[in-house]
N, C-alpha and C positions, 0 to 999 in steps of 0.2 A: 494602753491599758483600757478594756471595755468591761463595762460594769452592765449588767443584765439586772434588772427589778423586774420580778413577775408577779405580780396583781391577781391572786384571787377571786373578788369581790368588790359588787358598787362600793361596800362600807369601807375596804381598804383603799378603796380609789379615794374616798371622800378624806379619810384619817393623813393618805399620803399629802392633799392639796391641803390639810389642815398645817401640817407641818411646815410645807414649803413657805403659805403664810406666816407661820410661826417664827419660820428660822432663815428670814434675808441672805444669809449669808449662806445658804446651803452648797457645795459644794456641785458645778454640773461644767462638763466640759465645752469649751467653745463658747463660757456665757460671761457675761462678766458683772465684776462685785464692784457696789459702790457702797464705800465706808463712810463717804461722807467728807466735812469741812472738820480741819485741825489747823491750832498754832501755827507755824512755823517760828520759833525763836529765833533775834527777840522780838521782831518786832514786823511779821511777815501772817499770812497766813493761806494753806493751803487746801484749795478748794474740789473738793467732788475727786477725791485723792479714790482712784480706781483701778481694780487691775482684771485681767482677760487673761487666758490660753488660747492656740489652735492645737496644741499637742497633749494635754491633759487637765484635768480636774479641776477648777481651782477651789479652795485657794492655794498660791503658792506662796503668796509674800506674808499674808495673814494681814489683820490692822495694824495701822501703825499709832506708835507710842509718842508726843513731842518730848523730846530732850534739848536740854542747850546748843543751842544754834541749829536745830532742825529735826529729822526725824526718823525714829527708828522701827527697823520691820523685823520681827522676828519667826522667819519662815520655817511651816515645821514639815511640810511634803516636797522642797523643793529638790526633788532626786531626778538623776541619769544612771541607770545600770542595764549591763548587758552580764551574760554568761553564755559562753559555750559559740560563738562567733554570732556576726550581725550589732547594727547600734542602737542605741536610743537617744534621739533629740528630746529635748523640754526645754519648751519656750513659755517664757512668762514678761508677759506686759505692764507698765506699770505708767496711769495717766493724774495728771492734776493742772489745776490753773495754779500758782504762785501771785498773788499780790504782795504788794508793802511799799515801802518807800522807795526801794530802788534796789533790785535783784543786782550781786555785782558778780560774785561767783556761785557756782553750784557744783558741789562736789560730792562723789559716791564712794563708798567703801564695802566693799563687799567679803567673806570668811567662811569657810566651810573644812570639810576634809573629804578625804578621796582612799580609794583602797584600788591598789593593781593587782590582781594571785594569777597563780598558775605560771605555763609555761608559752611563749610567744616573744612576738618581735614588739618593734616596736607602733604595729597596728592592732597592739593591746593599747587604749589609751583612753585620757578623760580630758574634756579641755572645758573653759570656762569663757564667758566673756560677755560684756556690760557696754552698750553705745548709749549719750544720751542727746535726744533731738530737743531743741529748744526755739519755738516761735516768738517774737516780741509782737505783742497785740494794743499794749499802753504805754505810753515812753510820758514822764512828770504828769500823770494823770488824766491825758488825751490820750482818746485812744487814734490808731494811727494803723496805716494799711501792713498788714501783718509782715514781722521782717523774720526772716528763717536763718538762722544764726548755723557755723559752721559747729556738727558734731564734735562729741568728743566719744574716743572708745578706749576698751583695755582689754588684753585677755591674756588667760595661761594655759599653759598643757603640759601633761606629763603621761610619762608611758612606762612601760613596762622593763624596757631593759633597763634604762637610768634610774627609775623608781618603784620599785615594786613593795611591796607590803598594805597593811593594815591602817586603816585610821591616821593617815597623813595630814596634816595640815594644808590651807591653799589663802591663798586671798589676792585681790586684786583693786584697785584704785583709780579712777579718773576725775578730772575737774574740767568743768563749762566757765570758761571767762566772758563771760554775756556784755558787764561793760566796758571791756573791750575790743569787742567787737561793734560798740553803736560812739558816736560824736561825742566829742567830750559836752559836757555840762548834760546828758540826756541817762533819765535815770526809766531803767525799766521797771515799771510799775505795777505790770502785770504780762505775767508770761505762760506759755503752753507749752507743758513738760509732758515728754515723751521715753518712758525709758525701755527698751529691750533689754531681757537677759537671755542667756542661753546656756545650758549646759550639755555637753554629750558624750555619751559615755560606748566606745568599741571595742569586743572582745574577739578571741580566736574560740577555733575548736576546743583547747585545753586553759583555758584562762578565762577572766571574770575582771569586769571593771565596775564603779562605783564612785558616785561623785554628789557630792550634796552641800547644798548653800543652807548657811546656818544663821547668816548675822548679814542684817543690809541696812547699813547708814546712810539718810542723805543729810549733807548740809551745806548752808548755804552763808555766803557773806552778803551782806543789805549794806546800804546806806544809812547812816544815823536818822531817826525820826527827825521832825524839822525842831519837835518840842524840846529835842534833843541836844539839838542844833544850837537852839536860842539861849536853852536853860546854862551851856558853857559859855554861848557869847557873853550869856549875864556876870557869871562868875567870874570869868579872865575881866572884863570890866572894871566887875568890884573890888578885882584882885589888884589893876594898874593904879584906881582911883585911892586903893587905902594905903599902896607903895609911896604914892605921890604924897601923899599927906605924912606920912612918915620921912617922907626925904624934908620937906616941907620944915618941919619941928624941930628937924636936925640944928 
């Protein structure tokens, strides 16, 4: 998709770079948006949370939202359509650092719906799919020569002769087991999250494909805070000490 701006005038030059200022987050292909530092629930937070294209516009993921136990993106241009043969790739990137006490898993969720029409084989199609890359750069709060952990991916596809219609449902799921993949007793502390998505969408001469992500959830499982840690050791403590006293009186 190419978008064409044609300028007039210095004054519309000026009002255009007024806006751009205005508006961070403007929409420009090949560039990329940063949203900035959010939460990560509960006890996590994700840093210079960013995302890029090489194949169109952004945004595609939009900002994201923190919710219980991580975070959510509600993407509203993330489409792949063709008609009449030929395909359309859309790749959408998605970067952040991760601190907290100790990253254990990370896990994606991703939902949309898809339409097949017309008449065709099954090289009328839409497929979907999510990998996520993961560096360890701090393991218990030193940082440490960067470890590149083994990806995780997922993806679906559907086509035309097994699924044809309108406004279908689709969704797809994967999880990063980060600790363990590192020595026991070693918590990563700070990590460099990488995620690719992709969707694409191929039609025939007589047929039409469509395929659009709706809903992107990350979350994540941590380590208890240490305060966390301490505050039960207190309790089970006070719990054995008041047992004892109780048996104690018996």
């Amino acid at each position: 998709m190419t978008r064409t701006i044609r300028i007039a005038s210095s004054a519309r030059v000026l009002a255009l770079c007024a806006a751009l200022v205005a508006v961070p987050f403007a929409a420009s292909k090949a560039a990329t948006i940063n949203y900035g530092n959010f939460p990560f629930p509960p006890s996590g937070m994700a840093l210079n949370v960013s995302e890029s294209s090489g194949t169109d516009a952004v945004p595609l993921y939009g900002p994201p939202q923190p919710v219980p136990g991580g975070l959510d993106f509600d993407p509203q241009n993330f489409v792949a359509v063709s008609t009449s043969g030929g395909g359309d790739f859309t790749d959408g990137q998605l970067n952040f650092t991760l601190m907290g006490p100790g990253l254990k898993t990370l896990n994606l969720f991703e939902a949309g719906d898809f339409s097949l029409l017309g008449t065709g084989t099954t090289a009328t199609q839409v497929l979907a799919g999510a990998i996520i890359h993961a560096t360890v750069t701090q393991i218990n709060g030193v940082d440490v020569t960067p470890i590149v952990l083994v990806p995780s991916s997922a993806s679906v596809g559907f086509n035309l002769v097994t699924n044809p219609g309108m406004v279908q449902p689709w969704s797809l799921g994967t999880g990063l087991n980060v600790g363990g993949q590192l020595p026991a007793g070693q918590n990563a502390t700070k990590v460099e999250i990488q995620i690719n998505n992709q969707l694409f969408a191929g039609s025939q001469p007589t047929s039409a494909a469509f395929i659009a992500k709706k809903e992107f959830i990350l979350t994540g499982q941590q380590v208890p805070e240490p305060t966390s840690v301490a505050l039960c050791g207190l309790l089970l403590c006070g719990f054995g000490l008041t047992a004892g006293r109780s048996v104690g009186r018996r």
